[in-house]
N, C-alpha and C positions, 0 to 999 in steps of 0.2 A: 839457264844453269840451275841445277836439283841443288838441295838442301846442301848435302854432303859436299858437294863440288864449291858449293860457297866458303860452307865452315874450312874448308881445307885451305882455300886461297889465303882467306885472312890470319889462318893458325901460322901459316906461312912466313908472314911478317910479324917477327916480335915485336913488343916493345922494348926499350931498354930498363936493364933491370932497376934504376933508378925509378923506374914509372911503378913499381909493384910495388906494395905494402907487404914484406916478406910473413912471413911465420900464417897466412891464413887459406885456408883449404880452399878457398873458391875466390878467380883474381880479383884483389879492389885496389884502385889507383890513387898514388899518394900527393894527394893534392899539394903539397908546394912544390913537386915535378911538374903539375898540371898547369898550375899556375904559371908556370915560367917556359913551358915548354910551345913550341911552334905550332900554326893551324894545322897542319897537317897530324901531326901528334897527337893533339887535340880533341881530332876527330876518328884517328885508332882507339885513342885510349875510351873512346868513350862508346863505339862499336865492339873491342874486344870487350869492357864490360858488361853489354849489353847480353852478348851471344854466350859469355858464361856463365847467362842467368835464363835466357830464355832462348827458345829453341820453334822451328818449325811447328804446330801441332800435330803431322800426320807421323812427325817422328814419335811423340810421346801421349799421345791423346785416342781415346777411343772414338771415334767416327760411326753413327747411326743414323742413315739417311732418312728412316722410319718417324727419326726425333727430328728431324730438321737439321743434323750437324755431328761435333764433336760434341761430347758429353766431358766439360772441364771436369775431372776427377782429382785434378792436380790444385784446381785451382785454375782463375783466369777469366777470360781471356784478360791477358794483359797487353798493356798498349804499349808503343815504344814515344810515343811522346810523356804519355804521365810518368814513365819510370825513369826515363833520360833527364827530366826536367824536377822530377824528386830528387835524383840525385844530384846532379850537376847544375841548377840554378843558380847563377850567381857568381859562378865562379867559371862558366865558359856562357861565351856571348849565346844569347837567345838565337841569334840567326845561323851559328853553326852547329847548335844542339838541332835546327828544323830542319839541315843540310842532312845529317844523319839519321837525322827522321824519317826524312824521305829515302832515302837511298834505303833501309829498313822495309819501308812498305813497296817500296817497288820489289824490290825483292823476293819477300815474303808477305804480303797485307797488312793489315792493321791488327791483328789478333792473334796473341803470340801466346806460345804454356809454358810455363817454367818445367825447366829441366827438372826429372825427376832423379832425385841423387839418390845413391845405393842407404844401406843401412849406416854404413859407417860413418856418411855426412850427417845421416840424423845424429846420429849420435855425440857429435864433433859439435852439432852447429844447434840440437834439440835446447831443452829446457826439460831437469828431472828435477822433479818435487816431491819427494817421498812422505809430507807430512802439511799437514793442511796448514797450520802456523806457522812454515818456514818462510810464505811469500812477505807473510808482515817483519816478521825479523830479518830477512836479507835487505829490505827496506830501512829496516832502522839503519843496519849495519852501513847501508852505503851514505845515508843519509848523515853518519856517527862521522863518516871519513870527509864526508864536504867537506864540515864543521869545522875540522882540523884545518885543513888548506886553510878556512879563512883564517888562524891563527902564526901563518907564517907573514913572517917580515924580509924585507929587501929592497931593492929599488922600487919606484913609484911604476916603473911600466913592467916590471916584472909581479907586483903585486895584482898590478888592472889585467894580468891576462890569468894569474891562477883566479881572480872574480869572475872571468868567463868561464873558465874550465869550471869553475865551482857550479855557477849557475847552471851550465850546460848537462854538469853528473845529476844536478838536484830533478829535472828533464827525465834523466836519461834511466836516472833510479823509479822514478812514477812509472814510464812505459816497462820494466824489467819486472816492476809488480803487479804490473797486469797481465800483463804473458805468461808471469810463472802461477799466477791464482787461476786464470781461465786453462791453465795446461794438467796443473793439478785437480781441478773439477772433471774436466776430459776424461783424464786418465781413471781417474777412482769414482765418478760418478756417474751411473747409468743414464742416470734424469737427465744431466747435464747435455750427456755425449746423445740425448733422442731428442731433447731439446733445440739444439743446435743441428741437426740434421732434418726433423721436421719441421723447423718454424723460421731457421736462419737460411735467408735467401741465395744466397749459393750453394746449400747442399739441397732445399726443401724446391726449388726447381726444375732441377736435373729429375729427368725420364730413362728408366731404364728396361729393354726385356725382360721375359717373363725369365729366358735363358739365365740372362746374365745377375739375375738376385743374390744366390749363394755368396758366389765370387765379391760381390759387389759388401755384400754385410759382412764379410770377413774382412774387407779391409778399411770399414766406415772408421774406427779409431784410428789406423794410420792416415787416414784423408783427412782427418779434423786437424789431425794435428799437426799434419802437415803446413794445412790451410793457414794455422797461427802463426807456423813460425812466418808466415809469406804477408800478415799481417802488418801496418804502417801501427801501429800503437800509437802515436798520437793522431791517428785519425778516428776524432772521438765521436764520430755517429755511428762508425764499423764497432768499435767496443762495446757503443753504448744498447749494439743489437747483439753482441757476443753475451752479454751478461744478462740479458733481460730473458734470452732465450735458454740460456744455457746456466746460467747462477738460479734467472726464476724471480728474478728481482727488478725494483726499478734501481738502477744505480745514482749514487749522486751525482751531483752538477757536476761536472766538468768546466764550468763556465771560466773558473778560476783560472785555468790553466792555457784556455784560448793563443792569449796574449803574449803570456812566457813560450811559449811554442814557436810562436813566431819569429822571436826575439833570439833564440837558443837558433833557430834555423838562417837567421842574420849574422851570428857569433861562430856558428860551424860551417857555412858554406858563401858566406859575403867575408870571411875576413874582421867581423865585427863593425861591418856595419850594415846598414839599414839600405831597402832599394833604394832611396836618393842621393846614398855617399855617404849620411852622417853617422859620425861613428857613436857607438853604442854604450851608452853612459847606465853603468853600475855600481850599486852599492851594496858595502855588506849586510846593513840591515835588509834592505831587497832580499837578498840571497837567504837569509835565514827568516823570513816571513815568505817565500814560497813555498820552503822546506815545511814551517808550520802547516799551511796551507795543504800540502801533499799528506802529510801525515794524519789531518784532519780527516781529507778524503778517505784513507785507507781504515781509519777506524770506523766513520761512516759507512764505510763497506764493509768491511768484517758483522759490525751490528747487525748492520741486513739478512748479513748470510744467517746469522746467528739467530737471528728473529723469524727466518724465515726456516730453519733446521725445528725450531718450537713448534710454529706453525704447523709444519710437515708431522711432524709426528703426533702431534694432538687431532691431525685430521687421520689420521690409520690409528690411530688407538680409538677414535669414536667408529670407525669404520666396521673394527674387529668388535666391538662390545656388544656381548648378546642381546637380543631383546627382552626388555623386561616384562617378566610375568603381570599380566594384567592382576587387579587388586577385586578377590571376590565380591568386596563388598561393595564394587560400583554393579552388582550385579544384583 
């Protein structure tokens, strides 16, 4: 069965509209339908997900047998076990995420390219940063509204689950100001965008004909940025080569935030609690000492950038500076 003839069988079977998280351009399934709904269900909801994220490669991918293969342009190859099990861990059994796994790779292999969406999903689904210091202020700003939440009162099990949502935004505002400061670099900075394409191992890789160069450097800014948005943000060894390559910096630790990742990943997709069942114990001060912590980061970062914007240009001012007239009287 070809590509076409698959995607068509399963377009075939909806789910029910209960299963969809409405209002969002590309399908994502609403976990307390997921939750409650049958195997069978289970294992659509989580193959329709899949195939509206990724796709055959020979549908979307350039092929160069010359190079050994497909040239991921898009991004990739992506797997259906790591993206099935990023998203759905925890909240559908191990054994029926490997069930749809396989039926995935028999089908299509192990190496899948995300769908390349038109302009209008960029646009819908991108990050635009018009000003270098908006990444740090939309940070404060989401970080202002945590704050709030933890200031509402109510019952004791409605107050323990806006501490998760809290914690979870405090997460979720970190990865929001790394995507938007690495997209803003992209966009407005040349260094950045040659950076990241010469030195960062998913674009600095890839081989292309001598043919295909033009084409290819025309659309190196839409490929980067593409690549971000396809980006796991808290996977912080993939950031910590997006900035080094492309910011020009070492960035700070991330160490801090390890842990809360985990924890935020137990509270969004285990239900709040932990892989051995125990449920997931928070506090307010927690929640406003990782905040600190985050925002420590992001000033440590800004500094960087800032230190290193000095640097950069005290090395082109020495660079242009004429040479100096030797002094006759060493003569």
């Amino acid at each position: 069965m070809g590509w076409n003839d698959w995607q068509e069988e399963w377009h075939e079977t909806h789910l029910p509209d209960e299963a969809v998280v409405k209002g969002r351009g590309i399908l994502e399934i609403d976990d307390d339908w997921l939750e409650k709904a049958d195997l069978a269900l289970k294992k659509e909801a989580m193959k329709a997900w899949f195939l509206a994220r990724y796709c055959d490669p020979a549908e979307e991918t350039p092929y160069m047998s010359s190079e050994g293969g497909y040239i991921w342009v898009h991004g990739g190859p992506y797997h259906p076990n790591d993206e099935l099990q990023e998203r759905f861990s925890g909240q559908v059994a191990d054994s029926l995420i490997d069930e749809v796994v396989d039926e995935l790779q028999v089908n299509m292999g192990d190496d899948w390219a995300p769908i390349h969406w038109d302009d209008d999903y960029y646009d819908v689904f991108g990050v635009d940063v018009e000003d270098a210091k908006q990444p740090r202020d939309f940070l404060e700003k989401r970080l202002n509204q945590v704050s709030e939440l933890l200031t509402v009162e109510g019952a004791p099990s409605a107050v323990a689950l806006l501490e998760k949502l809290a914690f979870s935004n405090v997460i979720t505002a970190l990865e929001s100001y790394l995507w938007e400061t690495m997209s803003y670099a992209v966009e407005h900075d040349p260094k950045a965008l040659e950076g990241i394409v010469t030195k960062y191992k998913t674009f600095s890789d890839k081989q292309i004909l001598l043919g295909d160069i033009y084409k290819t450097l025309g659309g190196l800014k839409d490929a980067v940025k593409g690549h971000l948005q396809n980006v796991v943000w808290h996977r912080f060894d993939i950031v910590a080569q997006l900035m080094i390559h492309g910011l020009r910096i070492k960035p700070p630790s991330f160490k801090p935030f390890v842990d809360p990742v985990i924890k935020r990943h137990d509270i969004v997709h285990r239900s709040g609690h932990t892989k051995s069942g125990e449920p997931i114990e928070l506090t307010s001060a927690e929640i406003v000492d990782l905040a600190v912590r985050v925002r420590a980061f992001a000033d440590a970062l800004e500094q960087a950038i800032t230190q290193r914007n000095t640097d950069e240009a005290q090395a082109a001012a020495e660079a242009n500076k004429p040479p100096v007239a030797p002094d006759n009287d060493e003569f």
